[in-house]
C-alpha positions as CSV (number, residue, x, y, z in Angstrom):
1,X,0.0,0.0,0.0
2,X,1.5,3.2,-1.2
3,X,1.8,5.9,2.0
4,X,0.3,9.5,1.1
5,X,2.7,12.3,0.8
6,X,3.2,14.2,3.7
7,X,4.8,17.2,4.2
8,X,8.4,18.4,5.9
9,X,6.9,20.3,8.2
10,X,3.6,21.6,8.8
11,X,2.6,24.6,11.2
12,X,-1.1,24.4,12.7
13,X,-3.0,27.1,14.1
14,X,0.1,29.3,15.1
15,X,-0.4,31.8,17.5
16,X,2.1,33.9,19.5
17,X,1.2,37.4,21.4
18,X,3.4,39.7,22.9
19,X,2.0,42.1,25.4
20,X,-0.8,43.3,23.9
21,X,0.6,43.0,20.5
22,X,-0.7,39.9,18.8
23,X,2.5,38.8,16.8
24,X,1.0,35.6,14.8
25,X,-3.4,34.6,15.2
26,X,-3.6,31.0,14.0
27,X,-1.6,31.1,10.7
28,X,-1.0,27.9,9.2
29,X,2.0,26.9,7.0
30,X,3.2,23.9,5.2
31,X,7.0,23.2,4.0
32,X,7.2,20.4,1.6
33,X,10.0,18.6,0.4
34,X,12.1,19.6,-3.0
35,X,10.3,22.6,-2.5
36,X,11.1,26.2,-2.0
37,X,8.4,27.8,-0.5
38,X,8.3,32.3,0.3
39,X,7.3,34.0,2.9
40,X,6.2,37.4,2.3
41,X,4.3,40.5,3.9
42,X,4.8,44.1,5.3
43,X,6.8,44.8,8.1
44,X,5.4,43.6,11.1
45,X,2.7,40.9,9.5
46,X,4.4,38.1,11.8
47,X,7.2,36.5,9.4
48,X,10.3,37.0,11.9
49,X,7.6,35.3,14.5
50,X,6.8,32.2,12.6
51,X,10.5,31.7,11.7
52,X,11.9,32.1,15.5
53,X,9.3,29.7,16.5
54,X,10.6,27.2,13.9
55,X,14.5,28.1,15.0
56,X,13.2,27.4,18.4
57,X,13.8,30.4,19.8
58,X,10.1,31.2,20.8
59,X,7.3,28.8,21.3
60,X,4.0,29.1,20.4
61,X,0.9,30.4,22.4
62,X,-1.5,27.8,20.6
63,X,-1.0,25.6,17.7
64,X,0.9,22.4,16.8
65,X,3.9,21.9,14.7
66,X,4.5,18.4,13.0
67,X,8.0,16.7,11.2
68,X,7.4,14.2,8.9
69,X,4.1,13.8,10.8
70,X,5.1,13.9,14.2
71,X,4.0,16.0,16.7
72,X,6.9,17.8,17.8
73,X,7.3,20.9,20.5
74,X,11.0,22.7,19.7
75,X,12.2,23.3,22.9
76,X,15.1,25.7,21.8
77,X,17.6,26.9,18.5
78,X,19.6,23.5,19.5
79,X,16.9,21.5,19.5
80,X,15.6,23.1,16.6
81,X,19.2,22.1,15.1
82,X,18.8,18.5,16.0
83,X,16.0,18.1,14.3
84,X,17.3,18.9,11.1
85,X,16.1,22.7,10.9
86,X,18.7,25.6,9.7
87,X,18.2,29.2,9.4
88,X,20.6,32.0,7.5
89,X,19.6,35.1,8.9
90,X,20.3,38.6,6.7
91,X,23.3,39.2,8.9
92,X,25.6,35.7,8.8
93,X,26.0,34.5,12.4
94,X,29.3,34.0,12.3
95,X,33.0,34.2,14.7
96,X,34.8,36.6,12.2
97,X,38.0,35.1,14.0
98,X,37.5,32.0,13.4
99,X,38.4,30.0,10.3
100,X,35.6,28.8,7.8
101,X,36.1,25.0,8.7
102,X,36.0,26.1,12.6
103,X,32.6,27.8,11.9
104,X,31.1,25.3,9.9
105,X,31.1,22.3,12.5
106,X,30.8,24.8,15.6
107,X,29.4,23.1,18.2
108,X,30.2,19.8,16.3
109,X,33.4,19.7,15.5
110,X,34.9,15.7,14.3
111,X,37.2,14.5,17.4
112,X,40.1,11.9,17.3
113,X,39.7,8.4,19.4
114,X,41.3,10.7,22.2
115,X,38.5,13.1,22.3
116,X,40.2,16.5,21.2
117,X,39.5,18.1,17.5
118,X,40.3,16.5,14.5
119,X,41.5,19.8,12.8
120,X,42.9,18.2,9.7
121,X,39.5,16.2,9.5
122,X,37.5,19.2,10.2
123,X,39.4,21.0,7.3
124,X,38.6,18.2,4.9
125,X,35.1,17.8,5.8
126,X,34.7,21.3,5.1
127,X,36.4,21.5,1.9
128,X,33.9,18.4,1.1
129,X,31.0,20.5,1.8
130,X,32.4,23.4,-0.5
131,X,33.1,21.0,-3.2
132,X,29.5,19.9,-2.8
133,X,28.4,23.2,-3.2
134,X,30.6,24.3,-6.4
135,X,32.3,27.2,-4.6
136,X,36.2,28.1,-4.1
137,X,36.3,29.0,-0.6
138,X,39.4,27.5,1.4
139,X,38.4,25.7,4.9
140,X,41.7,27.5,6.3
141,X,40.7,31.1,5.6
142,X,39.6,33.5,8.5
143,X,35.8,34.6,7.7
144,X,36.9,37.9,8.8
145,X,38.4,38.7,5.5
146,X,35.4,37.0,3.1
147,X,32.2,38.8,1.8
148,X,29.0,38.9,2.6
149,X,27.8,36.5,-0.5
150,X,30.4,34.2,0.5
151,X,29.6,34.1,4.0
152,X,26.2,33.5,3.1
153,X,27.8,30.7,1.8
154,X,29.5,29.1,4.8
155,X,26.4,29.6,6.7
156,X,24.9,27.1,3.8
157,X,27.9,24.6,4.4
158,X,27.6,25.1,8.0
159,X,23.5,23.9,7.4
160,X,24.8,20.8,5.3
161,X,26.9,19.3,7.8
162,X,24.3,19.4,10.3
163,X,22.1,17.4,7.6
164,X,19.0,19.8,7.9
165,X,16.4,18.8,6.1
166,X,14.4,22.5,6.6
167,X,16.2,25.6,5.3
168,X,15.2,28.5,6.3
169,X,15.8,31.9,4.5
170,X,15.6,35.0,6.3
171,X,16.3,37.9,4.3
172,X,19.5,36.3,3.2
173,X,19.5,38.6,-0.3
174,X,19.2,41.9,1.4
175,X,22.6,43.0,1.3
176,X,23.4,41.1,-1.7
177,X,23.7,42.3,-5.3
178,X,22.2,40.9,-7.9
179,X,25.3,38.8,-9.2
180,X,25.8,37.7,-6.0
181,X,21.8,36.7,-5.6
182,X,22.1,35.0,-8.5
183,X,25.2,32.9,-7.2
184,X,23.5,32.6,-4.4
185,X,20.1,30.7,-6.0
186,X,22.4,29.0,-7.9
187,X,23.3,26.9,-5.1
188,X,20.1,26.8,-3.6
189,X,18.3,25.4,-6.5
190,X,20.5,22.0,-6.5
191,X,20.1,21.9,-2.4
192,X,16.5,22.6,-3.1
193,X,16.4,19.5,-5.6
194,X,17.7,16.9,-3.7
195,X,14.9,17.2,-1.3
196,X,15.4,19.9,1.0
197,X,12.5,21.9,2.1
198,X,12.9,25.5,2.0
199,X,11.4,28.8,3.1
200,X,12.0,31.9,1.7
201,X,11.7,35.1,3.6
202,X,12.4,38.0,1.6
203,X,10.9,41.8,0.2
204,X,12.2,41.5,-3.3
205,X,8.9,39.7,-5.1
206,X,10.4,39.5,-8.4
207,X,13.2,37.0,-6.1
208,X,10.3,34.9,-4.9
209,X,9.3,34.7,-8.6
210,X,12.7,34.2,-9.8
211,X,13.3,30.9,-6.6
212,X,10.4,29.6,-5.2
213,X,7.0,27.1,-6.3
214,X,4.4,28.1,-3.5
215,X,3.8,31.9,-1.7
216,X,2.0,32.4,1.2
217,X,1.0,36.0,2.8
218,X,0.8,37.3,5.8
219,X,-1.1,40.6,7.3
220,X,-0.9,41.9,10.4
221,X,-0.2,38.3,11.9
222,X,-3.0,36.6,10.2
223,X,-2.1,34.1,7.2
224,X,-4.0,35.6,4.0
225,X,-3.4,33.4,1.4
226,X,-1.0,30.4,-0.1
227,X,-0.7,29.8,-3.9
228,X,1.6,28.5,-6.5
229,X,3.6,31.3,-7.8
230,X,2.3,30.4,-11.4
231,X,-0.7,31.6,-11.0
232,X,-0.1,34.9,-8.9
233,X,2.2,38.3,-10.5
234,X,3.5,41.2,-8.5
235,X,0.5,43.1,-8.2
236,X,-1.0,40.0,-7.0
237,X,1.3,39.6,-4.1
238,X,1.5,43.6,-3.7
239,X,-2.4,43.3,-2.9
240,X,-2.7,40.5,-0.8
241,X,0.3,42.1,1.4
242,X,-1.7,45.4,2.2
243,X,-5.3,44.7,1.4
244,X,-5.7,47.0,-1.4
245,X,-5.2,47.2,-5.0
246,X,-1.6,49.3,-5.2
247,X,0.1,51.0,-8.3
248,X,3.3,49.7,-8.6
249,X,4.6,52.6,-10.5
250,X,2.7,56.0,-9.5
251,X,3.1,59.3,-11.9
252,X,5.5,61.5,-9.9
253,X,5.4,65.2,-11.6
254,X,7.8,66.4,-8.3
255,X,9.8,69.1,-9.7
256,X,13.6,69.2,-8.9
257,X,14.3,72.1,-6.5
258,X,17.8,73.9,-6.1
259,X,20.8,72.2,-5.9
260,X,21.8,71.2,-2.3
261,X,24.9,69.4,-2.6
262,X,27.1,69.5,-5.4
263,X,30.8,67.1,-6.0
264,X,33.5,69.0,-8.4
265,X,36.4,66.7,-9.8
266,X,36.1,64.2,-7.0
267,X,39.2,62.1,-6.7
268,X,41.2,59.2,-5.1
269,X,44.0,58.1,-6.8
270,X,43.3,54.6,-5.9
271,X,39.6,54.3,-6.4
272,X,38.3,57.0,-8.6
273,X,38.6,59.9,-11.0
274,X,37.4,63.3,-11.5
275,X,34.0,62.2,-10.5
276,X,31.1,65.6,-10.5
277,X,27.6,65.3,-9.6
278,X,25.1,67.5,-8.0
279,X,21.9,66.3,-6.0
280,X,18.6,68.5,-5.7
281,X,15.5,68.7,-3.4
282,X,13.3,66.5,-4.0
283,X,15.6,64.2,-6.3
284,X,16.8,60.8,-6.1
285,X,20.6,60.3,-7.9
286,X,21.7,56.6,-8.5
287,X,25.3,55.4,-8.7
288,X,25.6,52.3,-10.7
289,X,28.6,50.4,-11.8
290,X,29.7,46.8,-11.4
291,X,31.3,45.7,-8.2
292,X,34.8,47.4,-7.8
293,X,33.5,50.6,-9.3
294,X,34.2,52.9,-7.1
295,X,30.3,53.7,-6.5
296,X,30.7,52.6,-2.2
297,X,33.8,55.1,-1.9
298,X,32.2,57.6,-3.9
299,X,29.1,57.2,-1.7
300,X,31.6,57.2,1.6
301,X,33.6,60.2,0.1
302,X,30.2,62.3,0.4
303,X,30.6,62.0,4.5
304,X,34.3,62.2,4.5
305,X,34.8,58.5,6.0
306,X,37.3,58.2,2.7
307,X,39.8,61.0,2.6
308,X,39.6,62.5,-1.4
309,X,40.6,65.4,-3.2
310,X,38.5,68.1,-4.2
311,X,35.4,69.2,-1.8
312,X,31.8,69.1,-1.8
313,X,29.8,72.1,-1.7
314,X,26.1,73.9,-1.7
315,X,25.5,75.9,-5.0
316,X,22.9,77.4,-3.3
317,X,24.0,78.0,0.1
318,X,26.4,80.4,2.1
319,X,29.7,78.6,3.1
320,X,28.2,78.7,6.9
321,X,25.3,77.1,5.5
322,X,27.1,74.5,3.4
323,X,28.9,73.2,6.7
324,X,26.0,73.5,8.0
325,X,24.5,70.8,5.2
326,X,27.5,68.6,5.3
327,X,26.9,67.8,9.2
328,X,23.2,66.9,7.8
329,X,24.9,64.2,5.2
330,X,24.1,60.8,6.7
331,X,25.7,57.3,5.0
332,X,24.1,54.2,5.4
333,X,26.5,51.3,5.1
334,X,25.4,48.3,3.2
335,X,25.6,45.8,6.2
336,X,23.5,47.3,9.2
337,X,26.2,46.0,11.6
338,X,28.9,48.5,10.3
């Protein structure tokens, strides 16, 4: 007699309140396997919720959660571990002193019949787990010194030799670029096809469109609706998200006001050359360039973190008001943690 499918994990009735702030009401999920399955919603709708409950690190008010059909309660992020259940956050969890191969098998690291670490099989292993994966990252090099996409990367290894069977995605893309997302679902997809379950959290809808089979939405904690991809576009997911039928490209007739800063013959030797720009009110300005451009110390050289010739100044302002401008200039770094 041939046994039903059953799903990797399912989620029953989930709900979780804080204070008076009712975090997730009953939501339902289902993660099958060989299946990449988003996440998506506003801020706040309850996604960070649902996937700390399933990394253990809250439990639910009400609700069940099953494994392969079994009624299971995680009692913490170990736990949650054990049971075959790995999460890459946005921001990689990881010792930047450490080597790669020390942070892949932290916490399980091999050990010789004598009970200390097995460095040289710890290396090998994680070389292994690399070659698995189709990337050139050596076991022996400090994560300190590797990039975000690639320690995305070791986090994925680091999943793999704890044999999860349920990936979880939070946000991994957000500091990514789009080469790098690429590279990125390039390795998921093959993970993804030999069975592992997978959700995807993420903001970026044309990335659920690009990775995943099924969506489900969630709105202010409450689960909306769950649907293959196929049959749902951007605007779709756009209205389920806030309720309301949204246009995804409004008619902006903003006129540019005077110019507030202004760059003249920006340079550093190094990095970049004789770079002019001015910005107005009321005006976005895009830098765009391939990785190694220059555009990140051009951005930097706008706040004076990067020492460069030439200055910055206010067209239309005294020079008391143009220092006065510059101490307004604010830089947001890629990573939130810098």
């Amino acid at each position: 007699m041939l046994t039903a499918p059953r799903p990797t994990a399912r989620l029953d009735g989930i709900s979780k309140r804080f204070g008076a702030t009712q975090a997730l009401d009953g939501v339902s999920l289902e993660l099958w396997p060989a299946e990449a399955h988003a996440l998506v919603g506003e801020n706040g709708a309850g996604k960070s919720t649902l996937v700390k409950i399933l990394a253990g690190v809250h439990q639910p008010d009400t609700g069940a959660i099953e494994l392969d059909g079994t009624a299971v309660q995680i009692r913490g992020p170990a736990h949650a571990r054990n049971l075959g259940i790995a999460v890459i956050h946005q921001e990689p969890r990881l010792f930047p002193d450490l080597s790669v191969a020390e942070n892949v098998f932290l916490g399980h690291q091999p050990k010789t019949r004598l009970g200390s670490i097995d460095w040289a099989s710890m290396r090998r292993a994680a070389q292994r787990l690399f070659a698995q994966l189709e990337v050139s990252i050596s076991a022996e090099s400090p994560v300190r010194g590797l990039s975000m996409a690639d320690q995305q990367l070791v986090e994925i290894a680091k999943a793999l030799s704890l044999d999860a069977r349920i990936l979880i995605m939070d946000e991994p893309t957000a500091s990514l670029s789009l080469h790098e997302v690429e590279r990125l679902f390039s390795i998921v997809r093959p993970l993804r096809d030999r069975g592992l379950a997978i959700l995807f959290v993420s903001h970026r809808l044309e990335e659920v469109f690009d990775l995943c089979e099924r969506a489900t939405v969630f709105r202010d904690g409450k689960h909306v609706i769950t649907a293959p991809v196929s049959g749902l576009t951007t605007a779709d997911l756009i209205r389920q998200m806030v309720g309301r039928d949204v246009s995804l490209f409004p008619q902006a007739t903003t006129a540019p006001g005077d110019v507030l800063l202004e760059a003249r013959g920006l340079s550093r030797s190094d990095t970049f050359q004789d770079i002019s720009f001015s910005v107005r009110a009321g005006e976005i300005v895009g830098f765009a360039g391939l990785i190694g451009a220059g555009r990140t110390e051009v951005a930097r050289a706008q706040r004076t973190r990067c020492p460069a010739s030439a200055s910055l100044v206010s067209r239309s302002a005294s020079s008391e008001e143009s220092g006065r401008l510059m101490a307004t200039v604010t830089y947001s770094e890629s990573s939130r943690l810098s």
